[in-house]
C-alpha positions in Angstrom: 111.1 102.7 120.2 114.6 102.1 119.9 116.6 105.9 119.9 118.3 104.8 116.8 114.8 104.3 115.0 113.6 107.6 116.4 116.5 109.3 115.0 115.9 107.9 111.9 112.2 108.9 112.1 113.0 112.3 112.9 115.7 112.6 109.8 112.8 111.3 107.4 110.0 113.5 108.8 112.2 116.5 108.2 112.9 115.5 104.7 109.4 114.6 103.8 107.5 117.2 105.6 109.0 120.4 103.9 107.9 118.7 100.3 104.6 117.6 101.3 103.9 121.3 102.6 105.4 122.4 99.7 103.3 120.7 97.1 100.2 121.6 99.2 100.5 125.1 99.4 102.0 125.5 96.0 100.8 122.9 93.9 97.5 123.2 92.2 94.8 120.6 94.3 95.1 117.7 91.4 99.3 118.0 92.7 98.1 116.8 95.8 96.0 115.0 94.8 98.5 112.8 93.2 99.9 112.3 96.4 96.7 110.9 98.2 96.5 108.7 95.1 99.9 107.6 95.1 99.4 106.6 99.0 96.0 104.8 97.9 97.5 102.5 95.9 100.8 101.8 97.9 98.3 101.3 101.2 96.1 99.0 98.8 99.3 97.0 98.2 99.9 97.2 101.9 96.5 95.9 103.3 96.0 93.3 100.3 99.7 91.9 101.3 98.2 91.3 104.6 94.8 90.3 104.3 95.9 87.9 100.3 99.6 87.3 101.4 101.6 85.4 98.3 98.2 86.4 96.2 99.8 88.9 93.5 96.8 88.7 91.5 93.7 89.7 93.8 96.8 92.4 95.8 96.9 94.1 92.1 92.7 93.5 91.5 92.1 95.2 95.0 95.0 98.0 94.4 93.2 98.8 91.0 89.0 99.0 92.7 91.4 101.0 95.6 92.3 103.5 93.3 89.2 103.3 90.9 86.8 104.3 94.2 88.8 106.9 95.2 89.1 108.3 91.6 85.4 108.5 91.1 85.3 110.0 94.5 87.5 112.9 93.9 86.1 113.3 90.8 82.6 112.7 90.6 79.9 115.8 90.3 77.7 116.5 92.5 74.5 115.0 91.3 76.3 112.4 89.5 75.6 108.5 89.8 79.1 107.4 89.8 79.4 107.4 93.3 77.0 104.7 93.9 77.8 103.1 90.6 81.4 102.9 91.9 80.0 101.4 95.4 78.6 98.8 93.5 81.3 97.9 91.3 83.6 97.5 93.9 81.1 95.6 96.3 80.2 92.8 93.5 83.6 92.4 92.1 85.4 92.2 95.5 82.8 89.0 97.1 83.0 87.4 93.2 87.3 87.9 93.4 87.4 85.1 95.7 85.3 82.9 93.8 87.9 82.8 91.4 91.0 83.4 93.4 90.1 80.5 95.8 93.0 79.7 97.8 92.6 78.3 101.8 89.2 77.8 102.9 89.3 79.1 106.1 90.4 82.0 105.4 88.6 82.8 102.2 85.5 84.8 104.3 88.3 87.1 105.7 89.7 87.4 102.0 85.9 88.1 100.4 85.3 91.2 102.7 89.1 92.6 102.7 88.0 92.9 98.9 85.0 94.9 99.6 85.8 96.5 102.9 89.7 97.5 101.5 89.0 100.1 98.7 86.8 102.0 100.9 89.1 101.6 104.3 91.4 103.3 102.0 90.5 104.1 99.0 87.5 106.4 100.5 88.7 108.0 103.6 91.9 108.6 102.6 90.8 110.8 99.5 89.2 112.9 101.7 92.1 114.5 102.3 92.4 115.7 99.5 89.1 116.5 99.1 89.7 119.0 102.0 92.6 120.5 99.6 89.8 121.0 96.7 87.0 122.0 97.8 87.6 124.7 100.9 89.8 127.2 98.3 92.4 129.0 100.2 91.6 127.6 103.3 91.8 124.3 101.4 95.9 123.8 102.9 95.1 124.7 106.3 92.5 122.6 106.7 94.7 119.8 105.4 97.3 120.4 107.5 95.1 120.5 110.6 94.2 117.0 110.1 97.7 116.7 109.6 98.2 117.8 112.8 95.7 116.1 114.5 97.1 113.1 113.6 101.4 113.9 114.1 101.1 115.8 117.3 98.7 113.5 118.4 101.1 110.4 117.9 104.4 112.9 119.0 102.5 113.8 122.1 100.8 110.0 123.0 104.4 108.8 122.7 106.1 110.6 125.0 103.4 111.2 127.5 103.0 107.2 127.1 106.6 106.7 127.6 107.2 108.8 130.2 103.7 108.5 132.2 102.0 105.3 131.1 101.3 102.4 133.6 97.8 101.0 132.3 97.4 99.1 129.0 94.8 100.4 126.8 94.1 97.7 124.9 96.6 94.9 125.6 95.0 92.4 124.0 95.6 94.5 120.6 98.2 96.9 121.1 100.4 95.6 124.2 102.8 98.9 124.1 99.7 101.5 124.3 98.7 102.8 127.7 95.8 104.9 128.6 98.1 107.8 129.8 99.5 107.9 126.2 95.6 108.3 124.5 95.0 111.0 126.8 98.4 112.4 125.8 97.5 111.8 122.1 93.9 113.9 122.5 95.9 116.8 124.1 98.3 116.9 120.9 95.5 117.0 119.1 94.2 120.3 121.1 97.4 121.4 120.5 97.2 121.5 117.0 93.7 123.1 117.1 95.2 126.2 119.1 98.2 126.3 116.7 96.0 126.0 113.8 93.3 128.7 114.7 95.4 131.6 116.4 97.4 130.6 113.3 97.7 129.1 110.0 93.7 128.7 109.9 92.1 132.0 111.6 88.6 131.2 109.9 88.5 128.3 112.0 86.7 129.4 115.4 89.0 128.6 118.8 85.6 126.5 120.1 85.0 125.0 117.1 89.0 123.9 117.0 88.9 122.6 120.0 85.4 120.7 119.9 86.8 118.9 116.9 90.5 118.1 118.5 88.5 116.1 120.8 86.3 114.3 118.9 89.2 113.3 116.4 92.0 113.2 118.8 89.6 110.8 120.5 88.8 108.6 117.5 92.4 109.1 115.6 94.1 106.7 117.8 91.7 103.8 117.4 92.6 104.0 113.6 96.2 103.3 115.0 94.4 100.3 116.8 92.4 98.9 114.0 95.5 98.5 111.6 97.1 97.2 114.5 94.7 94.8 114.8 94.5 93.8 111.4 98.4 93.4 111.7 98.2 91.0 114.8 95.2 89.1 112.9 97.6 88.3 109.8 100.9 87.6 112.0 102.5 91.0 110.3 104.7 93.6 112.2 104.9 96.6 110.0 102.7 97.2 107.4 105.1 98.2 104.7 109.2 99.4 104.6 108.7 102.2 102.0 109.7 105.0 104.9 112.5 104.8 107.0 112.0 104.7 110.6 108.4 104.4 109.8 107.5 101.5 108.1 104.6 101.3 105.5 102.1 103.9 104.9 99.5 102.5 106.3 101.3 102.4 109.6 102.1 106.4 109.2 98.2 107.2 108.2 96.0 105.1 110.4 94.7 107.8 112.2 94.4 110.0 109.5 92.1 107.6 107.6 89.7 108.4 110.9 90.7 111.9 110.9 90.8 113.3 107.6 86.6 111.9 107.4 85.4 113.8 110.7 87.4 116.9 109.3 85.7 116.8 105.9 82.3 115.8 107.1 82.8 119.3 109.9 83.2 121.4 107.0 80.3 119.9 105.1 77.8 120.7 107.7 79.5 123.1 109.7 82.0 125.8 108.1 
């Protein structure tokens, strides 16, 4: 990373980060919510400009089932068939897209399952997020922001310990700038935020249990940086988007929180 981009980085995270904490611990859930919704459809546009480039049609189709899953999602009851309605919906409307929006051959297989796999890439596991903010009450913010964390420190600390310390490739073939000294570096962040969050900002969240779950998603977080950085190389794209500075798109700021976010709803499903 150039030090010119970081700086830039680091004068956008300390704009953006004071108003997202401010409309999470101030804002009703639905505020937030419109903030995961808003970064559904903008990721939508992002992954459906990769996988449907020059396609403005079937990018705006698979934006709209994006945004329609992850609606029914965060507002579905509990007993409610939507869910599974909404499953299907987007699963038979995504494989018939292509059908009419033909294009290239070759790659029409690739476009089919983008359709399908897309608005539940991001459409589901990003609404859990706020999901997290709904459903836990008061602790509701803190558990947001500890997938939050997970996911920034995690990044902060892989970078530097990668920069500094890294001599073996992780996964060359994918990511040529990622070293193994960097995920380890990641996975302690991501400890880090669990000790910060419990002695902290989340007491109701046990020390053990903290750490436990750092590991598991400091360990998976990272490959979500890795599958969108596959899905990059696979489409000949560098960044996913421009719409931050220093940053580039939104799917290249939340990959590992689409892995994270899931693992820290799903731990307070069936364990808080």
């Amino acid at each position: 990373m150039a030090k010119s981009n970081l700086v830039v980085r680091l004068m956008t995270a300390v704009v953006v980060a004071p108003a997202l904490l401010a409309v999470l611990y101030m804002a009703p859930p639905w505020g937030w919510y419109i903030i995961v919704a808003a970064a559904c459809v903008i990721g939508a546009f992002e992954f459906f400009g990769m996988t449907h480039p020059g396609d403005r049609v079937a990018q705006t189709v698979g934006a709209i089932l994006t945004l329609g899953f992850s609606l029914v999602l965060y507002f579905r009851t509990s007993h409610a068939p939507s869910l599974i309605t909404a499953v299907v919906v987007v699963t038979i409307i995504g494989l018939l897209l292509t059908l009419w929006r033909l294009g290239d051959i070759p790659s029409a297989g690739l476009r089919m399952l983008a359709q399908v796999a897309g608005p539940l890439y991001i459409g589901g596991l990003l609404t859990t997020i706020g999901l997290l903010r709904r459903d836990l009450g008061d602790a509701g913010p803190g558990f947001v922001l500890l997938s939050l964390m997970f996911a920034w420190l995690g990044d902060t600390f892989g970078y530097f310990v990668g920069r500094f310390l890294g001599k073996t490739k992780l996964y060359e073939a994918v990511s040529p700038k990622k070293t193994r000294e960097g995920y380890f570096g990641a996975v302690a962040g991501s400890v880090v935020g669990a000790l910060i969050a419990s002695l902290w900002f989340l007491p109701s969240l046990p020390l053990v249990n903290g750490v436990v779950l750092a590991l598991v998603a400091g360990t998976l977080g990272p490959l979500g940086d890795l599958v969108e950085s596959l899905l990059k190389r696979s489409t000949g794209i560098k960044d996913s988007g421009w719409i931050i500075p220093g940053h580039g798109g939104i799917l290249d700021r939340i990959d590992a929180v689409l892995i994270i976010a899931p693992i820290v709803y799903v731990y307070t499903l069936w364990w808080r």
